[in-house]
N, C-alpha and C positions, 0 to 999 in steps of 0.2 A: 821100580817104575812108580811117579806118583800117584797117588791119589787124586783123582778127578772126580769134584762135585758139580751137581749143575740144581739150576738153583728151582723154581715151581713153572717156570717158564720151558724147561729146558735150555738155557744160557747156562755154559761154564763158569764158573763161580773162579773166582782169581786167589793167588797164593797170599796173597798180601791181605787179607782180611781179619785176620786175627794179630797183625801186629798195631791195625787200627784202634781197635781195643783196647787193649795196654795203655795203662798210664805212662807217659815219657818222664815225666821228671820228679823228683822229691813233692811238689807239692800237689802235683796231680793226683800222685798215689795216697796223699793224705788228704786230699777231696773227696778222694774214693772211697776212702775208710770212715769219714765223717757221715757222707752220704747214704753207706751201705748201713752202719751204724744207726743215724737217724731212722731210717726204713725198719728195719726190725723193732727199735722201739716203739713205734707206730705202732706196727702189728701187733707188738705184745699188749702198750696199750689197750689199745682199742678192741682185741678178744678179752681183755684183764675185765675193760668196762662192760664187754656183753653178758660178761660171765656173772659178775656182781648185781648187774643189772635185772639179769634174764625175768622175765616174768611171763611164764608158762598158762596164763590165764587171759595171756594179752590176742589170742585171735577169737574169742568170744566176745571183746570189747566190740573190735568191728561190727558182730550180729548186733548187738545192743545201740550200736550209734547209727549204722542202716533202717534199725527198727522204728528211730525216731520221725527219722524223712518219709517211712512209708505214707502214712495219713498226709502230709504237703502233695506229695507224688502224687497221691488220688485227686487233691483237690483241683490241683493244676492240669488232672487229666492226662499223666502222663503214664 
């Protein structure tokens, strides 16, 4: 017996949805591999530069640059 999904609506969800998915031909699958590819080195990237970057002193900065507007804040009565 199949499997019957339905989907957040309660609608039955159709057998043909995972062959939608799938790359069809040589160059789609290598679009896909290009693409999945790029995405990860993003990521790696980008936590590479958090990580080099990080500077653990930087939400006291905030307090320090708030502290400057306070004294305008007053003047302006706000």
């Amino acid at each position: 017996m199949p499997d019957v999904q339905f989907d957040s609506f309660g609608e039955p969800l159709r057998d043909d949805r995972g062959l939608a998915t799938r790359p069809q031909g040589q160059a789609s699958r290598w679009m896909l591999r290009v693409g999945t590819g790029l995405f990860w080195l993003l990521v790696v990237g980008i936590l590479s530069a958090r990580v080099l970057y990080f500077d653990p002193d930087f939400a006291s900065k905030f307090g320090q640059f708030a502290a400057l507007f306070r004294p305008l804040s007053t003047i302006l009565g706000g």
